[in-house]
C-alpha positions in Angstrom: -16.0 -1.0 12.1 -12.3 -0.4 11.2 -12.4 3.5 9.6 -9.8 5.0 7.7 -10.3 8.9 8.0 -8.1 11.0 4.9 -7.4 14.7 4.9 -4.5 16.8 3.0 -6.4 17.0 -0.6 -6.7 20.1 -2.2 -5.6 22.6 -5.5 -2.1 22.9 -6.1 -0.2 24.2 -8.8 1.8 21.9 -11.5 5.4 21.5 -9.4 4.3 22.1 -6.2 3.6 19.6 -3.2 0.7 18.3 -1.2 1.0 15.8 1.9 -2.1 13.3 2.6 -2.6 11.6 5.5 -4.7 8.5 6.4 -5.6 8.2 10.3 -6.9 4.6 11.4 -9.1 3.6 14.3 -6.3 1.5 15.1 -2.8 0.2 15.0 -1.8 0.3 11.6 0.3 -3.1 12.3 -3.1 -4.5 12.8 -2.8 -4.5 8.7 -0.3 -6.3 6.5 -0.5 -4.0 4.2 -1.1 0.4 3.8 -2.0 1.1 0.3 -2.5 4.7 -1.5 -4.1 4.6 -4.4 -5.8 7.2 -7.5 -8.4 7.4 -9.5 -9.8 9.5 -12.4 -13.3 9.5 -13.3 -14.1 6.9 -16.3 -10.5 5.4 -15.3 -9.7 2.3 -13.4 -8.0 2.8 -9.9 -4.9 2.6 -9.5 -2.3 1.3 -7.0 0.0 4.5 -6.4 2.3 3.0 -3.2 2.2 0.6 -0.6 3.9 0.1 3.0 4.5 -2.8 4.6 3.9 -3.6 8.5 7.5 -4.1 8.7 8.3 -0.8 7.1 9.2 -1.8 3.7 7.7 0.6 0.9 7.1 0.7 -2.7 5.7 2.9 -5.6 4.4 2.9 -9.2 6.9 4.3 -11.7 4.9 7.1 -12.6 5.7 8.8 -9.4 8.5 7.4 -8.3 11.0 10.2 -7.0 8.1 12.3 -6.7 5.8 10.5 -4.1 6.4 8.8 -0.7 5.0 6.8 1.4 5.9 6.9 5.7 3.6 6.4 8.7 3.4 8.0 12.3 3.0 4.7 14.6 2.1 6.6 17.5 -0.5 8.5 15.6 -1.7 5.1 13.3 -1.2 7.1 10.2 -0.3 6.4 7.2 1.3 10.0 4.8 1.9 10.3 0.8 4.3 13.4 0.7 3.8 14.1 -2.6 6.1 16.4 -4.7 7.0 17.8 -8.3 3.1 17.6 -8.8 2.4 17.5 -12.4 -1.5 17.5 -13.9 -1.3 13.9 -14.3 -1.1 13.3 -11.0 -4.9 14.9 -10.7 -7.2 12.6 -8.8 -9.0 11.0 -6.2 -7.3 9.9 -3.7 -7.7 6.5 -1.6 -6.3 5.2 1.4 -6.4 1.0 2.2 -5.9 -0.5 4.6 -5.3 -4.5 3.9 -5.7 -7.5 6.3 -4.8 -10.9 5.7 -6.2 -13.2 8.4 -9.2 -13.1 8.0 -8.1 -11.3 4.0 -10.3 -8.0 3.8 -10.0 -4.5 2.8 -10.7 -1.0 4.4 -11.2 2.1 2.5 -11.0 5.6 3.1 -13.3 8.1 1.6 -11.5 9.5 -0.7 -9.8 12.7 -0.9 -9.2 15.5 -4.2 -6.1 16.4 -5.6 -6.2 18.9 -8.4 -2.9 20.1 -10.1 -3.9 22.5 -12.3 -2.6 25.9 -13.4 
């Protein structure tokens, strides 16, 4: 029942910036765990960054400096500023939402990001 609602995808040109956002149907320190992660058709997903409920966040080299992670309590959303966009970074885009007790997942739907010239 737990829904993860994503918005903020779209075309962009290589260098310039997109923020996605990730609304829950409820507190987001109902989770352990926010996740963002990519994926390119015929390609694996990939884990892109992650924030903690106490705050603490982390990212993938590949965007590191370029990409971060934050959340609106008040709202129960979860943001990927994203910056210096480059056309590697072109993909689908995933929000997760991870539980431990009982240990499950909740996905968004997905949301494009195209960097393209």
């Amino acid at each position: 029942q737990v829904q993860l609602v994503e918005s903020g995808g779209g075309l962009v040109q290589p260098g310039g910036s997109l923020r996605l956002s990730c609304a829950a149907s409820g507190s987001i320190f109902s989770f352990n765990a926010m996740h963002w992660y990519r994926q390119v058709p015929g390609s694996q997903r990939e884990l892109v960054a992650t924030i903690t409920r106490g705050g603490t966040t982390v990212s993938v080299d590949s965007v590191k400096g370029r990409f971060t992670i934050s959340r609106d309590n008040a709202k129960n959303t979860v943001y990927l500023q994203m910056n210096s966009l480059k056309p590697e970074d072109t993909a689908v885009y995933y929000c997760k939402a991870a539980l431990e007790w009982p240990r499950r997942d909740y996905w968004g739907q997905g949301t494009q990001v195209i960097v393209s010239s």
